[in-house]
C-alpha positions in Angstrom: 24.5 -212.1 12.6 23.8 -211.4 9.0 23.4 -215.3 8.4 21.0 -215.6 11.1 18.6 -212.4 9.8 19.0 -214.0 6.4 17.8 -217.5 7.7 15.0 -215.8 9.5 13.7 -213.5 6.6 13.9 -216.8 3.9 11.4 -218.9 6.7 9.7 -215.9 7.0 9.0 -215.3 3.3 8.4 -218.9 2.3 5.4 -219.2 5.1 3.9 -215.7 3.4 4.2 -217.5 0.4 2.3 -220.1 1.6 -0.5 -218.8 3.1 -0.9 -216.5 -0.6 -1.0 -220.4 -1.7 -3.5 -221.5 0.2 -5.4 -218.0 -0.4 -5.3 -218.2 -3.8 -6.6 -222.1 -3.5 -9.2 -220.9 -1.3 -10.5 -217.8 -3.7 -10.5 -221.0 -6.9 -12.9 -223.1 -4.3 -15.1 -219.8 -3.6 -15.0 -219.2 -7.0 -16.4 -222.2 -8.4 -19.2 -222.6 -5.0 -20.5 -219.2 -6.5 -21.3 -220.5 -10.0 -22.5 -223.7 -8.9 -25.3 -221.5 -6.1 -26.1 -218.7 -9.5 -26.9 -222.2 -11.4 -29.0 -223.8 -8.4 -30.4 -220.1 -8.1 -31.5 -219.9 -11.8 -32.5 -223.8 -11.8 -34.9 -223.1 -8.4 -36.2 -219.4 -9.8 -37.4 -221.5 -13.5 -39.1 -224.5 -11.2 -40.4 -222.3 -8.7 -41.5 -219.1 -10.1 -42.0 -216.0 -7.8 -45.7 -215.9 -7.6 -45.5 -211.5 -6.8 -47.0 -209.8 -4.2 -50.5 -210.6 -5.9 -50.4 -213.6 -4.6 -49.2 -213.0 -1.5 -52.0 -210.6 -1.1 -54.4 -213.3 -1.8 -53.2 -215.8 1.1 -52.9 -213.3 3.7 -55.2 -209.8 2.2 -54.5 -207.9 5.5 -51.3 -208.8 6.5 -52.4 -209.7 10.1 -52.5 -213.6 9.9 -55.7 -214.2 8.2 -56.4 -216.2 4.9 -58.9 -215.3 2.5 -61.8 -217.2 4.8 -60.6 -215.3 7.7 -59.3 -218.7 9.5 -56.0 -218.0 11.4 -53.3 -219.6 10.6 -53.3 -221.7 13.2 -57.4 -223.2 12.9 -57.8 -226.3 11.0 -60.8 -227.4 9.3 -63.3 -229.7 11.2 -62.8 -233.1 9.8 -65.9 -235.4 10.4 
């Protein structure tokens, strides 16, 4: 009987030790995702400045979906 619980706790520990194995591999992946999106963050925020809410401001001054011409959004210009 002793042999048997034995058997069973050994399987039992070796699969926890392999799922930490696989979490631990997981957290290195995560780990180096995260720097490579902070360095493609960075990289984007010096090639694409944020322009501030001036800006904003100045393509829509009212907030209710008009530019500074007061077309909608949705109006094009006449082309001839």
């Amino acid at each position: 009987m002793s042999m048997s619980i034995s058997i069973a706790n050994c399987e039992h520990l070796n699969a926890l030790e392999a799922e930490m194995a696989n979490g631990d591999s997981r957290l290195k992946e995560l780990s180096t995702m995260i720097g490579h999106f902070k360095l493609l963050r960075t990289a984007l925020s010096e090639r694409f400045p944020d322009p501030g809410p001036q800006a904003l401001q100045e393509i829509d001054p009212g907030g209710q979906g008009q530019t500074i011409d007061n077309r909608t959004r949705g109006e094009r210009c006449a082309t001839g």
